[in-house]
C-alpha positions in Angstrom: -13.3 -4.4 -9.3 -9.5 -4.7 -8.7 -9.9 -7.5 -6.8 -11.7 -9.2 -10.0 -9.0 -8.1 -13.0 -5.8 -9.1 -10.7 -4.2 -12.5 -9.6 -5.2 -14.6 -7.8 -8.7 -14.2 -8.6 -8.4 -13.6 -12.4 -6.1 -16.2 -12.7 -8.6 -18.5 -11.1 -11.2 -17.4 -13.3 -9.1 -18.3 -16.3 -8.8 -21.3 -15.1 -12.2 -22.1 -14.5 -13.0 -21.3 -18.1 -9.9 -22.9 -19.9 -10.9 -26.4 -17.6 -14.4 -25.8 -19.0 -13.1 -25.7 -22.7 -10.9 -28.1 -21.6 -13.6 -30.4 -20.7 -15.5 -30.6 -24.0 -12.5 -31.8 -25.9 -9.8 -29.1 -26.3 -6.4 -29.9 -25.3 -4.9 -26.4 -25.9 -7.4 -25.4 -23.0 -6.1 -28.3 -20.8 -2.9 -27.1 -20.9 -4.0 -23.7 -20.7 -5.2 -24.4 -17.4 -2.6 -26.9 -15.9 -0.6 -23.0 -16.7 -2.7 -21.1 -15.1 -2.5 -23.1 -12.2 0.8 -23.3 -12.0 1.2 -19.7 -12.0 -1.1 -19.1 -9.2 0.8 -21.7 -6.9 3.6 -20.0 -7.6 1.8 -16.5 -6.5 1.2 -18.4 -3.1 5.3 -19.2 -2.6 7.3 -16.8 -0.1 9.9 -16.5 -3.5 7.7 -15.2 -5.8 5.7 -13.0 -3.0 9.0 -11.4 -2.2 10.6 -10.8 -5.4 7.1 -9.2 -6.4 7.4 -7.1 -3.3 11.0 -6.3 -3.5 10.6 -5.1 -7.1 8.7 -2.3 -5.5 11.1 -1.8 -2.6 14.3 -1.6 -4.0 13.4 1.4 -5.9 13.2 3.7 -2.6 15.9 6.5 -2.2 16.7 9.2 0.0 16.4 12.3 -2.2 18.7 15.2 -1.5 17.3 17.7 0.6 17.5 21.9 0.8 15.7 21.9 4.4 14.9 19.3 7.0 11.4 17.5 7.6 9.2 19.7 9.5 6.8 17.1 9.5 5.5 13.5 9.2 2.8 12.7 6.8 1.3 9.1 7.7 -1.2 7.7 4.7 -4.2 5.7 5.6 -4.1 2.1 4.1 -7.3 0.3 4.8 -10.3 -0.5 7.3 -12.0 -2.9 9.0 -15.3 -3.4 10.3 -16.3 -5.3 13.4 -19.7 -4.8 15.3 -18.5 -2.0 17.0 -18.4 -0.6 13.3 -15.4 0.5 11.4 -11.5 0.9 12.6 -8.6 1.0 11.4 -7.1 -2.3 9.6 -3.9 -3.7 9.9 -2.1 -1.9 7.0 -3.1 1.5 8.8 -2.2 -0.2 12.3 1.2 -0.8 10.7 2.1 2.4 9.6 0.4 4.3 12.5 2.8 2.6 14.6 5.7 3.8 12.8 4.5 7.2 12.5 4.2 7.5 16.3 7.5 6.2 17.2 8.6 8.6 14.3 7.6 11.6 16.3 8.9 10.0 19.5 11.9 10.2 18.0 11.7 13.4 16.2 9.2 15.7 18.1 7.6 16.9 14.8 3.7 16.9 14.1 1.4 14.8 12.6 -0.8 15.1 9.3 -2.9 11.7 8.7 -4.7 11.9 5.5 -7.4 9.5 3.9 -10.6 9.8 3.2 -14.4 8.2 3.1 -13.5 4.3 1.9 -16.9 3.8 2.0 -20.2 5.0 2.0 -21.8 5.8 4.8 -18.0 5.6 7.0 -16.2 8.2 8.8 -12.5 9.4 7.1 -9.9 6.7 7.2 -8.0 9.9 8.7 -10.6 10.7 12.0 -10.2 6.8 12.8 -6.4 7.3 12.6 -6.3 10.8 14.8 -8.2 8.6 17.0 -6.2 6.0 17.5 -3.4 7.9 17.5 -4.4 9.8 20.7 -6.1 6.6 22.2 -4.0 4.1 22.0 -0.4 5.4 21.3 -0.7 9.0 23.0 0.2 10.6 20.4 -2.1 13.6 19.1 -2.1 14.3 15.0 -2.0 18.3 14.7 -3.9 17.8 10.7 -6.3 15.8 10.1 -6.8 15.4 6.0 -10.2 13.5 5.1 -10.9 14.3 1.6 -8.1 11.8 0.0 -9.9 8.9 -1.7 -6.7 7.7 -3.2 -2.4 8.1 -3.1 -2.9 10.8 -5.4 -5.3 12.6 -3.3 -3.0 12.2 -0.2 -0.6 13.8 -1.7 -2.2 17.0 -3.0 -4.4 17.5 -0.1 -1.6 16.8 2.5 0.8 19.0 0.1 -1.7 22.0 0.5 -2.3 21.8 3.9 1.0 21.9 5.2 2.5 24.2 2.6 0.2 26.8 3.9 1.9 26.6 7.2 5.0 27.5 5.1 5.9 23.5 5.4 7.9 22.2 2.2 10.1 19.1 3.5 8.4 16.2 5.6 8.7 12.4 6.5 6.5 10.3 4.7 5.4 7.4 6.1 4.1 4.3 4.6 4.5 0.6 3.4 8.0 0.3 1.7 6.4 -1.1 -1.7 4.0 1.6 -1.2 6.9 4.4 -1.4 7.6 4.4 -4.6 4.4 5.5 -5.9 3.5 7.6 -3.2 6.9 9.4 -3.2 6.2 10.0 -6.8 2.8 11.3 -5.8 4.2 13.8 -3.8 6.7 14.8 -6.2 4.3 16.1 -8.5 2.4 17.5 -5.9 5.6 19.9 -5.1 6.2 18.8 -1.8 9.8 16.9 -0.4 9.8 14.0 1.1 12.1 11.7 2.9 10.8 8.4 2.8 10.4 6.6 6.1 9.5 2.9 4.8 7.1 0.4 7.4 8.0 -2.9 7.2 11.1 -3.4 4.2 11.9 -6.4 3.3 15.3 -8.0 2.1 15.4 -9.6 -1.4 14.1 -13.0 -1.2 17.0 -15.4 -0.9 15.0 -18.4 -2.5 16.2 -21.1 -0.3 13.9 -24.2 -0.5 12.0 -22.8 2.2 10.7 -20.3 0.3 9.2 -21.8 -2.6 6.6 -24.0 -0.4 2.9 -22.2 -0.9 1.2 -20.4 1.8 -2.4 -19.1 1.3 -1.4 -15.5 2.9 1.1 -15.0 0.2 -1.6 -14.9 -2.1 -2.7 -11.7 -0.7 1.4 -10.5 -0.5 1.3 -10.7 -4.2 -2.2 -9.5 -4.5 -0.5 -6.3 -2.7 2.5 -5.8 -5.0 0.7 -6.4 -8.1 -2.2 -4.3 -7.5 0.8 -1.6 -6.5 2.6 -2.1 -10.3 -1.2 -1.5 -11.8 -1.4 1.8 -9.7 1.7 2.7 -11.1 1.4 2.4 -15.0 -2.6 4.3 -14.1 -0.5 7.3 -12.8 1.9 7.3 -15.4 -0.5 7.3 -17.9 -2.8 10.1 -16.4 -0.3 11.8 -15.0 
C-alpha cells in the first residue's frame, strides 16, 4: 500500500489519468501531466535523491550522555527471497556490516531486532543472528523477533536490555533512518548514540548530478517514504 500512495508510483498514476483527461480535450489535464512528469524525472536525478536524503541526515546528533553504550542495537531493514527462500536484503546486509565492525571495535554485545515481514517467514532478526555468526563471526547475544515496525524495535529492544540493567547503547542503522528511529527510542526511555550506515554529504548539484538514473527513483522512494513515517509517529505518538 506504500508503495501505491508515494512517488514514483503515485506520480505515475496521476499521470496516467491527467494524459487520459488530457486526451479527450482538456488542456489543464495536459499540462497537468507534462508536471507530473517533470516531477518524477526530477525524483530520478542524483540532486534531488540527495537533498531528499540529506534532509533526513542532517538532522542526526550525538546526544549528551550520563553513561557509555553497553550495547549495540542493529534494526532489521528488509528481505529477500531467492529459491533457497528468504535472507536478508541489502539494507539489512548494510547495516549488519556496520554493526559487526562496531563490536570489533568496541567488544560490546549484540541485540538484532525485527520481526515476521511476512507471513509464513522466519523473524527478520533469526536471519540476521544467522548471518551474523555465518558469515561475519560475529555471535548476537539478543535476538528480538516480535518488532513489525521502528516503533516496535525500539520498545521491544528497550525492554530487553533494560532488564539486564542496560540504559545507554549504539544504535545502528541507515543515517536517514536515525532520525526517526532515534526518536523511537527516545520515547521508549532508552539512550542512544547514533552510529549512522552509509551518510551522505549534501548533494553539491554539479551538472552531473541532475542527469536521471532509474535507481534514484527508489533513493527517493526511501527518503520520502521515511518523511511519511515521520509525520504517522508524530501524530500517534
Amino acid at each position: 500500500m506504500t508503495t501505491l500512495l508515494l512517488p514514483p508510483l503515485a506520480l505515475l498514476l496521476l499521470c496516467l489519468v491527467l494524459a487520459l483527461a488530457a486526451a479527450r480535450g482538456s488542456r489543464r489535464a495536459g499540462l497537468g501531466a507534462a508536471l507530473v512528469a517533470f516531477v518524477l524525472l526530477l525524483l530520478a536525478t542524483p540532486a534531488v535523491a540527495g537533498l531528499l536524503r540529506w534532509s533526513l541526515e542532517r538532522e542526526v546528533t550525538t546526544p549528551a550522555l550520563a553513561s557509555p553504550p553497553a550495547a549495540i542495537i542493529v534494526l532489521g531493514g528488509d528481505v529477500a527471497r531467492g529459491v533457497g527462500g528468504p535472507t536478508i536484503g541489502a539494507l539489512t546486509l548494510q547495516r549488519l556490516r556496520a554493526g559487526a565492525a562496531l563490536q570489533r571495535r568496541t567488544g560490546l554485545p549484540l541485540l538484532v531486532t525485527g520481526g515476521v515481514l511476512s507471513p509464513g517467514d522466519p523473524a527478520l532478526a533469526s536471519l540476521m543472528a544467522s548471518s551474523l555468526a555465518e558469515d561475519f563471526a560475529t555471535p548476537a547475544r539478543w535476538v528480538e523477533p516480535l518488532a513489525a515496525d521502528t516503533r516496535g524495535n525500539a520498545r521491544f529492544s528497550t525492554t530487553m536490555l533494560q532488564a539486564q540493567g542496560i540504559n545507554s547503547a549504539f544504535l545502528v542503522t541507515h543515517a536517514w533512518h536515525l532520525p526517526r528511529a532515534m526518536a523511537a527510542f527516545a520515547r521508549a526511555g532508552l539512550v542512544v548514540t547514533p552510529a549512522p550506515v552509509l551518510p551522505r554529504a549534501a548533494p553539491s548539484f554539479a551538472w552531473r548530478d541532475w542527469r536521471p538514473a532509474p535507481e534514484q527513483w527508489g533513493a527517493s522512494w526511501l527518503a520520502l517514504r521515511e518523511w511519511a513515517g515521520r509525520v504517522v509517529y508524530a501524530l500517534r505518538d
